[in-house]
MDTraj code that builds the backbone (N, CA, C; nanometers):
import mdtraj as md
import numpy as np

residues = "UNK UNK UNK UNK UNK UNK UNK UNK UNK UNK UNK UNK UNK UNK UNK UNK UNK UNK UNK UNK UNK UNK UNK UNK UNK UNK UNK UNK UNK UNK UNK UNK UNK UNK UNK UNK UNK UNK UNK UNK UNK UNK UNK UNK UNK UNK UNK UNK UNK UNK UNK UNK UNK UNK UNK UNK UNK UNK UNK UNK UNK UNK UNK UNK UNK UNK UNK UNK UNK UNK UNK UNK UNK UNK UNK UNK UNK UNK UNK UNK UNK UNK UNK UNK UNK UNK UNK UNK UNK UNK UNK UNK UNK UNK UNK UNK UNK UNK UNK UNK UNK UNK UNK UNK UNK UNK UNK UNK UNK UNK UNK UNK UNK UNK UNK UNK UNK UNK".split()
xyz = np.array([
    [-0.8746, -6.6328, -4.9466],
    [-0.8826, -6.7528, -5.0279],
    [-0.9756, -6.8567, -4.9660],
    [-1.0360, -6.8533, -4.8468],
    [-1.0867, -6.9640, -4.7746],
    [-1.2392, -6.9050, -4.7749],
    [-1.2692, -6.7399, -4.8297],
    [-1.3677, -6.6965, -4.8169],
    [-1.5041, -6.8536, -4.8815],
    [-1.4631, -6.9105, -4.9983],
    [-1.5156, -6.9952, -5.1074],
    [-1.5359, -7.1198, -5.0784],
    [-1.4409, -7.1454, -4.9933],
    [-1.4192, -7.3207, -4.9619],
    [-1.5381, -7.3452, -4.8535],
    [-1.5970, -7.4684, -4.8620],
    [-1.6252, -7.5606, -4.7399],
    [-1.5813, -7.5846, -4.6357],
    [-1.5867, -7.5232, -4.5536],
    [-1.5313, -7.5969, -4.4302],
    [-1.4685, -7.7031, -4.4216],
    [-1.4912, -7.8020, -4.4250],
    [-1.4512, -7.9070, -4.4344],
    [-1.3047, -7.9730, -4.5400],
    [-1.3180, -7.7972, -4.5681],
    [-1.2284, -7.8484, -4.7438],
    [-1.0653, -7.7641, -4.7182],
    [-1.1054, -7.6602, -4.5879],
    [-0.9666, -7.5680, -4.5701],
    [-0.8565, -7.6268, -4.5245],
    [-0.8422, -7.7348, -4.4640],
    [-0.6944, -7.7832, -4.4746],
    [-0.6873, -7.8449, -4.5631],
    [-0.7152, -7.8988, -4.6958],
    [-0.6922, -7.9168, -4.8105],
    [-0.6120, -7.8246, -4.8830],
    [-0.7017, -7.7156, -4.8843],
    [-0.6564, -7.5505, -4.9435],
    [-0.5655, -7.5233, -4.8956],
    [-0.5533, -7.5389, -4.7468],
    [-0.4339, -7.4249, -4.7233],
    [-0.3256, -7.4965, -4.7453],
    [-0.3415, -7.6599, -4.7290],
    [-0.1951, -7.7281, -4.8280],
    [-0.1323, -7.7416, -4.9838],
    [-0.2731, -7.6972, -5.0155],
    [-0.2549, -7.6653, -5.1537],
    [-0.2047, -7.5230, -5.2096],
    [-0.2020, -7.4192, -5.0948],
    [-0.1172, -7.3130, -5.0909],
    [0.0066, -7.3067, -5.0515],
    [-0.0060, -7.4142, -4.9604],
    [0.1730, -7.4148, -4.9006],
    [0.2300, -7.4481, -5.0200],
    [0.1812, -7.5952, -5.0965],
    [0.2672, -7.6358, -5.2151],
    [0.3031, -7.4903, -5.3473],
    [0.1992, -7.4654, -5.3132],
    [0.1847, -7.3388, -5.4599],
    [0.3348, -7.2237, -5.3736],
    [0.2925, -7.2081, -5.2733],
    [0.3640, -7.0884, -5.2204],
    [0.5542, -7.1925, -5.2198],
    [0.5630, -7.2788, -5.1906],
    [0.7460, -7.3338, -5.1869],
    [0.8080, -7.3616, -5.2826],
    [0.6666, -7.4504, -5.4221],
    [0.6871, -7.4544, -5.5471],
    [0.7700, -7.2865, -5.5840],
    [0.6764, -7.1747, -5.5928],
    [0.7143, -7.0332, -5.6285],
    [0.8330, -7.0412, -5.5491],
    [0.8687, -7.0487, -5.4631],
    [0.9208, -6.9967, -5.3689],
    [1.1161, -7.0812, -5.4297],
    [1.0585, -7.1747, -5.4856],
    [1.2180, -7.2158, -5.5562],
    [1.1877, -7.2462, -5.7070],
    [1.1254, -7.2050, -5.7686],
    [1.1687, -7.1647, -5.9044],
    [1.1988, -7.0444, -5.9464],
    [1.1020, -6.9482, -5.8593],
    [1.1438, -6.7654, -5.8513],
    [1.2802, -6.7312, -5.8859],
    [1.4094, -6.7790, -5.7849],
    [1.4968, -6.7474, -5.8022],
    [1.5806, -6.8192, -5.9358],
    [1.5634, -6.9156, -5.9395],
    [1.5854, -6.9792, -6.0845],
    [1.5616, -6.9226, -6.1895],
    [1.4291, -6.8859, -6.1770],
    [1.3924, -6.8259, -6.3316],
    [1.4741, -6.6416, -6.3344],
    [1.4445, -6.6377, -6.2352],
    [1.5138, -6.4838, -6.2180],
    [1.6378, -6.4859, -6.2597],
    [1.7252, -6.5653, -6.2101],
    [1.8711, -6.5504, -6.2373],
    [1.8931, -6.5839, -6.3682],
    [1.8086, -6.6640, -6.4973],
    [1.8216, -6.6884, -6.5868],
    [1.7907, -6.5570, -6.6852],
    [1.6974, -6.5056, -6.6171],
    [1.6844, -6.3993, -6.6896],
    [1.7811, -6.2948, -6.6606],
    [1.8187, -6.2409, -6.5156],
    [1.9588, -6.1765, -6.5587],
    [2.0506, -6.2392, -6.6170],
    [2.0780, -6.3598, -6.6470],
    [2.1947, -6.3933, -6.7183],
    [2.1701, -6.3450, -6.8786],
    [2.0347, -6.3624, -6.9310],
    [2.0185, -6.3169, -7.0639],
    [2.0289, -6.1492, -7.0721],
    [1.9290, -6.1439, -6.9861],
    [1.9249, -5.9577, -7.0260],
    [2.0352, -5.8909, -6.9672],
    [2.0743, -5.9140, -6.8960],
    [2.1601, -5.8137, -6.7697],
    [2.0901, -5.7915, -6.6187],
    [2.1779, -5.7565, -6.5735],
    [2.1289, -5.7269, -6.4187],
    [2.0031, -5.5915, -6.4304],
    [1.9524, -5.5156, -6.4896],
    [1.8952, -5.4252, -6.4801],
    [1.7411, -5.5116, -6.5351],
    [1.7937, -5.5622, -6.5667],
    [1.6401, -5.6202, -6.6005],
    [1.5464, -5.7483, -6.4932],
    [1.6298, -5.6940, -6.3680],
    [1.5607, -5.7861, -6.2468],
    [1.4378, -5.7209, -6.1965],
    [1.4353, -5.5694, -6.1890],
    [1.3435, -5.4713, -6.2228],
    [1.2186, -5.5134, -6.2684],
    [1.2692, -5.5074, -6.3977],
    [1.1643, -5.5713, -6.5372],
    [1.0920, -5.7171, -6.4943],
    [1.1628, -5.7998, -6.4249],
    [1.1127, -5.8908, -6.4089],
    [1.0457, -5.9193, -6.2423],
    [1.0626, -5.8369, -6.1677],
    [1.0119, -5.7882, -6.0443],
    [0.8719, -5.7375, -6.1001],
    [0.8869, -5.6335, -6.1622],
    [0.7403, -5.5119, -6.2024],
    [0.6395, -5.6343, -6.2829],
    [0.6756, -5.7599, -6.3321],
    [0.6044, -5.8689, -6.4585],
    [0.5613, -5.8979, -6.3790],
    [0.6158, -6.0006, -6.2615],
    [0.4891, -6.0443, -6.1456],
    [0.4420, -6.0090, -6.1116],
    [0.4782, -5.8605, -6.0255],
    [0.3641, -5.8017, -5.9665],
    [0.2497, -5.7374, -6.0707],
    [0.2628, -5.7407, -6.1632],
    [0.1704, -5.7092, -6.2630],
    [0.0505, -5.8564, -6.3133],
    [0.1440, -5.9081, -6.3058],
    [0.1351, -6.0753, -6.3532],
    [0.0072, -6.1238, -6.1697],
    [0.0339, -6.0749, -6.0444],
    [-0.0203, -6.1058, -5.9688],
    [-0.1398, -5.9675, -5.9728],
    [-0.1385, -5.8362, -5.9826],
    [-0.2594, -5.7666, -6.0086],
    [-0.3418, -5.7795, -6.1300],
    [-0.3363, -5.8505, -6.1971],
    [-0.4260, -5.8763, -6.3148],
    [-0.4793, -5.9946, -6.2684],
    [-0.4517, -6.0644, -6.2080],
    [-0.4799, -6.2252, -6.1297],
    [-0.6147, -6.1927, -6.0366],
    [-0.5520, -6.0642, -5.9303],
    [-0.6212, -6.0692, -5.8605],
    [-0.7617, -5.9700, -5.8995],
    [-0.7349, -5.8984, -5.9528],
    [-0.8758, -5.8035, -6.0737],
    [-0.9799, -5.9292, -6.1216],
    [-0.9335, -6.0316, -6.2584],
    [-0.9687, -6.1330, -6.3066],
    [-1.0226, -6.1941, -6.1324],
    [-0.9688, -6.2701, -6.1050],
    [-1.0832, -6.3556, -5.9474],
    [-1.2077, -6.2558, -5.9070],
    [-1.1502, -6.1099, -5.8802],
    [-1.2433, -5.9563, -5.8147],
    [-1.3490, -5.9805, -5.8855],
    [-1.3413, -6.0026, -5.9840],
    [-1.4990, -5.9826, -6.0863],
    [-1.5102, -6.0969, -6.2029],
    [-1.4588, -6.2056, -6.1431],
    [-1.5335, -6.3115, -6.2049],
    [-1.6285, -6.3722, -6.1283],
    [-1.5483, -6.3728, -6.0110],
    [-1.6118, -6.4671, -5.8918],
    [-1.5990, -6.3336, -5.8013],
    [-1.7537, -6.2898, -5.7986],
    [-1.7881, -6.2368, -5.7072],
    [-1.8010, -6.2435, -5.5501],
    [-1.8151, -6.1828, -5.4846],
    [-1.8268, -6.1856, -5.2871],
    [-1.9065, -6.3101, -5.2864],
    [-1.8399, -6.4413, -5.1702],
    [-1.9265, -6.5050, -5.1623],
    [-2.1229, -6.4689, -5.1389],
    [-2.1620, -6.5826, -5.1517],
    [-2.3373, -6.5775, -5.0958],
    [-2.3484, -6.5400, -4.9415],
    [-2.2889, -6.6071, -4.8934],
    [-2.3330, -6.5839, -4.7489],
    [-2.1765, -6.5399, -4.6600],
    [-2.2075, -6.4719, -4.5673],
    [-2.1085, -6.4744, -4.5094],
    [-2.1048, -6.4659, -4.3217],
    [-1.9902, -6.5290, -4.2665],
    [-1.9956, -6.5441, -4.1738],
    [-1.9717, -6.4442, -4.0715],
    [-2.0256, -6.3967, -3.9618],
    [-1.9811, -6.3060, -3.8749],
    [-1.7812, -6.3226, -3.8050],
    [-1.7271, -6.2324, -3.8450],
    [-1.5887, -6.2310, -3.7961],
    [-1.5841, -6.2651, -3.6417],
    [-1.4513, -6.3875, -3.6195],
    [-1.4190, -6.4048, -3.4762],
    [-1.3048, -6.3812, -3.4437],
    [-1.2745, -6.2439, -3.4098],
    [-1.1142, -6.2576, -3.3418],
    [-1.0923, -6.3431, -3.2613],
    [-0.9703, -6.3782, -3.3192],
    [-0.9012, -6.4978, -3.2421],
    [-0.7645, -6.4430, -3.2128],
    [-0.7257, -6.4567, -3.0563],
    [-0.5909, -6.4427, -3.0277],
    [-0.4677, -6.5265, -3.0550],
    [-0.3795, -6.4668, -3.1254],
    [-0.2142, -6.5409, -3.1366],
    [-0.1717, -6.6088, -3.0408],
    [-0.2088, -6.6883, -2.9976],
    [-0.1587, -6.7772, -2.8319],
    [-0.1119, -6.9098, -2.8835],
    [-0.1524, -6.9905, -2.8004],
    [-0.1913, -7.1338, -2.8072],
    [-0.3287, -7.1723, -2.8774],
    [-0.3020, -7.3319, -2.9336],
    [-0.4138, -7.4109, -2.9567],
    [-0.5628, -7.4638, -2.9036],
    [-0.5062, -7.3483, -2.7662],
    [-0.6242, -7.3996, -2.6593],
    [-0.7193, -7.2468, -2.6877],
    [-0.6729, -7.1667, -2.7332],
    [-0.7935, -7.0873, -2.7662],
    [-0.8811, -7.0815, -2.8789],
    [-0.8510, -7.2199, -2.9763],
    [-0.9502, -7.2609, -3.0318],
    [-1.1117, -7.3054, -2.9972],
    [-1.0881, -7.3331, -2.8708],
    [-1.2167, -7.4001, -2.8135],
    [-1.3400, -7.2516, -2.7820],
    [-1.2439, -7.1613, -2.7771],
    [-1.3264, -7.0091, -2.7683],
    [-1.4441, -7.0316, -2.8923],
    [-1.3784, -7.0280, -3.0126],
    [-1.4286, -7.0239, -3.1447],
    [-1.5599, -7.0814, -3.1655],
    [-1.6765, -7.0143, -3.1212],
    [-1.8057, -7.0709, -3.1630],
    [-1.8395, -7.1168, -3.2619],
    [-1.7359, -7.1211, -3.3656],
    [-1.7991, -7.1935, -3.4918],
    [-1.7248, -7.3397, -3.5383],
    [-1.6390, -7.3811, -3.4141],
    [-1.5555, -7.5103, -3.3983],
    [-1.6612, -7.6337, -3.3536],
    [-1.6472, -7.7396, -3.3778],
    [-1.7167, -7.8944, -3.3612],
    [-1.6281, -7.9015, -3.2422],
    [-1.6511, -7.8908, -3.1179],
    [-1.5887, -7.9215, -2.9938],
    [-1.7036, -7.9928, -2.8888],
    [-1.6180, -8.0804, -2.7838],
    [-1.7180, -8.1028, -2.6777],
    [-1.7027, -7.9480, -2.5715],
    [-1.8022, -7.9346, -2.5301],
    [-1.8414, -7.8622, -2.4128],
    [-1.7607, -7.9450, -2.2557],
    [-1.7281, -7.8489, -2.2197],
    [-1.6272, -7.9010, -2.1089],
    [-1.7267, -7.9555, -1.9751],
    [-1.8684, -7.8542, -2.0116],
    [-1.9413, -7.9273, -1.9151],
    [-2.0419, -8.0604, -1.8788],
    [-1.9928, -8.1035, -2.0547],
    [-2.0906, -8.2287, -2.0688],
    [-2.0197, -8.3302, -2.0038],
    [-1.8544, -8.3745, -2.0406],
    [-1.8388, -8.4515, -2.0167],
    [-1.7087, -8.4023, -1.9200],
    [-1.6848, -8.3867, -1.8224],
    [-1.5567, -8.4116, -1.7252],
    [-1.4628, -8.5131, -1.7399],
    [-1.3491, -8.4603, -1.7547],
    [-1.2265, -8.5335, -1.7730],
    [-1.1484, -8.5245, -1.6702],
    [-1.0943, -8.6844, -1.6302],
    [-0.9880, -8.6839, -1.4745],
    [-0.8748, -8.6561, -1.5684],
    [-0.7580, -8.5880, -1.4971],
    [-0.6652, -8.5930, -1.4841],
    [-0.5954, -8.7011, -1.4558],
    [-0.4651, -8.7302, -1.5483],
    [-0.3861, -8.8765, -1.5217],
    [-0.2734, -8.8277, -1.4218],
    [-0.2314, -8.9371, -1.3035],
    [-0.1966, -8.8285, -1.2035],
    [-0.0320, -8.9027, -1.2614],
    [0.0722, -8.7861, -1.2269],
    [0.2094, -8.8001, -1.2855],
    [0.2773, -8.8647, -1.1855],
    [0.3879, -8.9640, -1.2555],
    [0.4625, -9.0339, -1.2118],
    [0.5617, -9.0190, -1.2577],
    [0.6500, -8.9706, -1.0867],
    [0.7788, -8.8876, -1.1545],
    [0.8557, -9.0303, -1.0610],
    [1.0000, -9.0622, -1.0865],
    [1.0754, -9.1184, -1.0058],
    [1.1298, -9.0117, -0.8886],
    [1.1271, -9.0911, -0.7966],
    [1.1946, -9.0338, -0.7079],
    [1.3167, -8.9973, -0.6994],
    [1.3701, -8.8828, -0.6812],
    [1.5457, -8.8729, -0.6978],
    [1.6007, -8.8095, -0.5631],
    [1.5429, -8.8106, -0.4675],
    [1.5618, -8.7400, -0.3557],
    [1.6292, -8.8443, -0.3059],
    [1.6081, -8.9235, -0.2701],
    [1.7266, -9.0492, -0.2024],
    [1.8332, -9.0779, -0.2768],
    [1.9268, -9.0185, -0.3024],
    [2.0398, -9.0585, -0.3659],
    [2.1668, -9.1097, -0.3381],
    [2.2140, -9.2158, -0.3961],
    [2.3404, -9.3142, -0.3691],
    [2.3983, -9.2952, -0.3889],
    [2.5260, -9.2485, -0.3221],
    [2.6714, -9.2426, -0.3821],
    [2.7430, -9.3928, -0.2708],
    [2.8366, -9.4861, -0.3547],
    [2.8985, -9.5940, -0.3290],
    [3.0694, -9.5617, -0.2950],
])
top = md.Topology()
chain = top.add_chain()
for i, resn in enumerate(residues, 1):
    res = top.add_residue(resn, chain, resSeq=i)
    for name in ("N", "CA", "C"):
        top.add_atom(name, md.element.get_by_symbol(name[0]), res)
traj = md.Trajectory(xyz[None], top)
């Protein structure tokens, strides 16, 4: 889904998927249970096989309306870690660690080693 977007535009999108995806995500069962209440329980089936039908005709229709983007970018695996292996990502707006050096703020812990009992 992000193949299309701007850069600049994907956390837009991908919140506009979260909403799409929690929206679905609590009317699904609503509408479902209404419909077994009309048809019967066997027809959860029926209404299982509609979406997924309802989502492969969706995704056919996008396949060949809107063709492969124009350009495309060379793939960067990125590891499941932390946020700090973003800075790997050659195609991120980051400073270079060697332009500018950053001190360390030095920690200030209290002391608890001298302790009072009265």
């Amino acid at each position: 889904s992000f193949q299309n977007v701007e850069p600049g535009r994907i956390v837009a999108v991908n919140g506009g998927l979260l909403l799409l995806y929690g929206s679905a995500a609590c009317a699904g069962p609503l509408i479902a249970s209404q419909v077994i209440a009309v048809f019967g329980t066997s027809s959860l089936y029926h209404w299982v096989a509609l979406c997924y039908l309802g989502l492969a005709v969706f995704g056919f229709l996008r396949l060949f309306v809107r063709g492969a983007p124009e350009t495309r970018e060379d793939y960067v695996p990125v590891m499941r870690t932390t946020p700090a292996l973003f800075e790997l990502d050659p195609r991120g707006d980051h400073e270079d660690a060697d332009d500018e050096p950053q001190a360390e703020a030095p920690l200030d812990f209290p002391d608890t080693s001298a302790s009072t009992t009265g």
